[in-house]
Backbone as numpy.savetxt, mean C-alpha at the origin, in Angstrom:
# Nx Ny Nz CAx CAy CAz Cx Cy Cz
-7.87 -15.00 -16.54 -7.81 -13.57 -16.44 -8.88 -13.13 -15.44
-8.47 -11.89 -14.68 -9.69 -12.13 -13.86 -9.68 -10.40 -13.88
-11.03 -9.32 -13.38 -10.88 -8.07 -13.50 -11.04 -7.81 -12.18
-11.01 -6.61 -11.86 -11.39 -5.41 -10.29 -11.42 -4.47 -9.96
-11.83 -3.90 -9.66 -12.47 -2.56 -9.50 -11.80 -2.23 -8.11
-10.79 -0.89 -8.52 -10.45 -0.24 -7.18 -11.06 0.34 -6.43
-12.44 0.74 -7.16 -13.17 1.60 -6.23 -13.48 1.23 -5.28
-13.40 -0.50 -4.94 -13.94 -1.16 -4.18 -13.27 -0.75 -2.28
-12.64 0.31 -2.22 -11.94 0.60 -1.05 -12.84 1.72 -0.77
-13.47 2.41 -1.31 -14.00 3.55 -1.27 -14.83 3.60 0.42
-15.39 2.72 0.69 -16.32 2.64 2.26 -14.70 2.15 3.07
-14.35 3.43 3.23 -13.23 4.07 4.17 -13.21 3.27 5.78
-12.68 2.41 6.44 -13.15 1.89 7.94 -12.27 2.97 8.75
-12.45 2.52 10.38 -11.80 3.46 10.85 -10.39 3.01 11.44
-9.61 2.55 10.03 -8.42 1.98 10.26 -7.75 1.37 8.73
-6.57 1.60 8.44 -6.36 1.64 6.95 -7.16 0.15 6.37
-7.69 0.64 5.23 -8.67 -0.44 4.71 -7.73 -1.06 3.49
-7.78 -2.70 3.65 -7.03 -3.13 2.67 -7.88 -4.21 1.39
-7.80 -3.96 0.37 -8.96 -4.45 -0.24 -8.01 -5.15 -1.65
-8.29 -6.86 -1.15 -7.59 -7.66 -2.32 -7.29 -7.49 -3.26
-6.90 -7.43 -4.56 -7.61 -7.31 -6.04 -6.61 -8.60 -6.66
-5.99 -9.36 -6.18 -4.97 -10.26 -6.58 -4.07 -10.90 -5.53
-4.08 -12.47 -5.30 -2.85 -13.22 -4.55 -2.50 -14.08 -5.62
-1.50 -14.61 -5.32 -0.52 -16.20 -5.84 0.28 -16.26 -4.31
0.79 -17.34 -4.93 1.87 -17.58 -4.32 3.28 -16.84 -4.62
3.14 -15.86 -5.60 4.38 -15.31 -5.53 4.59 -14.10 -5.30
3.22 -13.58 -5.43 2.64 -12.09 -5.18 1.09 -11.80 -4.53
1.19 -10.25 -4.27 0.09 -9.94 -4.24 -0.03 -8.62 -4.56
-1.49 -8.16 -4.60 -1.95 -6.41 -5.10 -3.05 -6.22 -4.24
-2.75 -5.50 -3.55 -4.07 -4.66 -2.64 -4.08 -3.45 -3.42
-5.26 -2.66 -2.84 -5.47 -1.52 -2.53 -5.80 -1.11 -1.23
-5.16 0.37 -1.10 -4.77 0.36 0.85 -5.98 1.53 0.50
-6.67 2.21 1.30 -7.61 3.26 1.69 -7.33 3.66 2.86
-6.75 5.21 3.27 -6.36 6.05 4.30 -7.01 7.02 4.29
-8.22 7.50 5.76 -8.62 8.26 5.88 -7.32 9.69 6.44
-7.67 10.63 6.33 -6.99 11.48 6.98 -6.26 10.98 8.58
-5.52 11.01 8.87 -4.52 10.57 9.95 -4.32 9.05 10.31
-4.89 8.26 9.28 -4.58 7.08 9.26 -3.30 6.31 9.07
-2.90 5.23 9.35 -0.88 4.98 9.10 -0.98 3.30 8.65
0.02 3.14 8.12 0.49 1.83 8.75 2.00 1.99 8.96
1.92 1.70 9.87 3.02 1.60 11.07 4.41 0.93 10.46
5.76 1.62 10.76 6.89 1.57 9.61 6.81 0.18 9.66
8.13 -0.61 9.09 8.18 -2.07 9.34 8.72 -2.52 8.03
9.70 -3.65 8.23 10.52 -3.93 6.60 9.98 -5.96 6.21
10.48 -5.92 5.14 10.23 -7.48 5.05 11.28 -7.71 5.24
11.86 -8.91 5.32 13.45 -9.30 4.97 13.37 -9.39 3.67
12.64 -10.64 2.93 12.67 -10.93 1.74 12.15 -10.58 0.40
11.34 -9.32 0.43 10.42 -8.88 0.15 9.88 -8.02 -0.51
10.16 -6.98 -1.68 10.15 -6.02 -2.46 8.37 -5.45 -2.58
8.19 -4.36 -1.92 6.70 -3.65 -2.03 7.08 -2.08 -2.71
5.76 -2.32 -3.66 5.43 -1.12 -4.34 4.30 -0.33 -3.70
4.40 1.01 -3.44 3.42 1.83 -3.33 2.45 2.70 -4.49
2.00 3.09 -5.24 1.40 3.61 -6.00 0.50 4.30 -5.55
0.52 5.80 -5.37 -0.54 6.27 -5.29 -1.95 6.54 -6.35
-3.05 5.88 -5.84 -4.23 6.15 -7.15 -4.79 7.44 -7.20
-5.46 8.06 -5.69 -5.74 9.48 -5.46 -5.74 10.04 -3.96
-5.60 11.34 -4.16 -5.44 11.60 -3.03 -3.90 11.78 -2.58
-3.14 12.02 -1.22 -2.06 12.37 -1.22 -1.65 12.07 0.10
-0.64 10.85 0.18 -0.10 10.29 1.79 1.48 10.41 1.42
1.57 10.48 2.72 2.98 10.35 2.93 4.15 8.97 3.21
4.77 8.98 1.94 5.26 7.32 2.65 6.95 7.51 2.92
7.51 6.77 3.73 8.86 6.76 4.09 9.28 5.18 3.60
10.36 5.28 2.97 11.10 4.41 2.91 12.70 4.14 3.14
13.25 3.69 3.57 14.40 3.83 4.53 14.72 4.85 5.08
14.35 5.41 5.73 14.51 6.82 6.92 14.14 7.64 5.86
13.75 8.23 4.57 13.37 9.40 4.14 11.89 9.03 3.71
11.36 10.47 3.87 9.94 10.89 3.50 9.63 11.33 2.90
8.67 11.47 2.06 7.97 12.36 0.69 6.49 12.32 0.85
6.34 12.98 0.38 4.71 13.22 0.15 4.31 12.95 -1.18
3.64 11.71 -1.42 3.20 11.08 -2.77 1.94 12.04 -3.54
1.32 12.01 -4.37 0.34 12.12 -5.31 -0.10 10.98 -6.04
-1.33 11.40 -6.36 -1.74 10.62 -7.89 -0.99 10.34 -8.64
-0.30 9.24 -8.77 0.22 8.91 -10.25 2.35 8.57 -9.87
2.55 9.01 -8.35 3.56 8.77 -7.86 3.82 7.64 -6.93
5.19 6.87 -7.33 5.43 5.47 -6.72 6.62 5.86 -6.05
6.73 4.59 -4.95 8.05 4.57 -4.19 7.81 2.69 -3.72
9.44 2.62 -4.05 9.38 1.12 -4.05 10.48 0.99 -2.73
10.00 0.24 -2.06 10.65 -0.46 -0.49 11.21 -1.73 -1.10
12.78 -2.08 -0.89 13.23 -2.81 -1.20 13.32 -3.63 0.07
13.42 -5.25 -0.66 13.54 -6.09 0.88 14.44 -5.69 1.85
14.28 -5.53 3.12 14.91 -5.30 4.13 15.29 -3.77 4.39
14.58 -3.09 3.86 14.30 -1.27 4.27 13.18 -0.98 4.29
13.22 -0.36 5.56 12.02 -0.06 6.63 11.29 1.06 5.30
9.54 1.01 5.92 8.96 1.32 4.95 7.71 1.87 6.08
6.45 2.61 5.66 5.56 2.95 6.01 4.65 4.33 5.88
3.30 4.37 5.99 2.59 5.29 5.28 1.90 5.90 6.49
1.37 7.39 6.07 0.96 8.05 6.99 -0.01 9.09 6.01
-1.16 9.12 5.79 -1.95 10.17 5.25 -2.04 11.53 6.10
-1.13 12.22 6.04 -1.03 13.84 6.69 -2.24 14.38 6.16
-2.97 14.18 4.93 -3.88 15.38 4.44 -5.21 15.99 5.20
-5.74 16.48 4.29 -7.07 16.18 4.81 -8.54 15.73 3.84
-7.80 14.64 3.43 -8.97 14.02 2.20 -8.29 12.05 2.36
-9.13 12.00 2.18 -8.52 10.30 1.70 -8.16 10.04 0.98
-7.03 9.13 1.06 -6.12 8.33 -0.11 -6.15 6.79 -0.58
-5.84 6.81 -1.61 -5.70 4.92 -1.95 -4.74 4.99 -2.59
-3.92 4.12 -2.31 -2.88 3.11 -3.12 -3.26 2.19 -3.17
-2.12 1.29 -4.51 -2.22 0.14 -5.45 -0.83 -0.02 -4.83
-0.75 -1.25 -3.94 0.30 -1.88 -2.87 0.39 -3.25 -3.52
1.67 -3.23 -4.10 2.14 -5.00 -4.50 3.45 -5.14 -3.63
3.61 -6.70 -3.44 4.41 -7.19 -2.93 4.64 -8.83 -3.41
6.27 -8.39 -3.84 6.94 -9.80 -4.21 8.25 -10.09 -3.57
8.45 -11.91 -3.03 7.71 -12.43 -3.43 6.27 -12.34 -2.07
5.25 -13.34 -2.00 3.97 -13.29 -1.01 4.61 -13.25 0.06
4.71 -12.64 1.02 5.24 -12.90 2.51 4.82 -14.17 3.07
3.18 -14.12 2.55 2.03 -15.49 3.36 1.53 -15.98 1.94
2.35 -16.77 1.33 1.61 -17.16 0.27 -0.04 -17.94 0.76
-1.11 -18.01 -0.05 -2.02 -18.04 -0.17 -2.11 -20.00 0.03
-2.72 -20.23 0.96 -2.77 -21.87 1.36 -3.83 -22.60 0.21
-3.19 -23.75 -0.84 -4.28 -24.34 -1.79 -4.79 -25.47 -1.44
């Protein structure tokens, strides 16, 4: 069992900050940190199912050509092979809790 602390994204870089909290080989869990006008750039897996979760704060994510504006406590799941990507419009910073199954790059033992 192992624990982590999301806060750990909090020292914001000047480019979306991605901060481990879990790999395998069959998955993984970041936490993403978006300053105000920060993105990551659309883009799909083939094989690949990612969750977004917003923790706080409020970005905008698209998943197959439509857009929403997330909150605290709101998810949107990108299924393998539909285009996906985030964009913090606000003006405060955001974090999500970003999983993805299965690992795109599983973890080398």
């Amino acid at each position: 069992m192992s624990f982590h602390d999301t806060a750990a994204v909090a020292a914001f870089g000047d480019k979306l900050t991605k901060v481990s909290l879990f790999e395998s080989p069959r998955m993984f869990c970041d936490v993403y940190g978006l300053r105000p006008g920060q993105a990551q750039a659309g883009h799909a897996h083939a094989t690949n199912d990612k969750i977004y979760a917003v923790l706080s704060g409020r970005c905008r994510v698209e998943v197959g050509g439509e857009s929403r504006v997330l909150t605290a406590g709101q998810v949107a799941v990108a299924p393998a092979g539909v285009g996906h990507g985030l964009l913090n419009d606000s003006d405060g910073p955001a974090t999500l809790l970003v999983i993805m199954a299965p690992h795109a790059k599983p973890p080398v033992s």
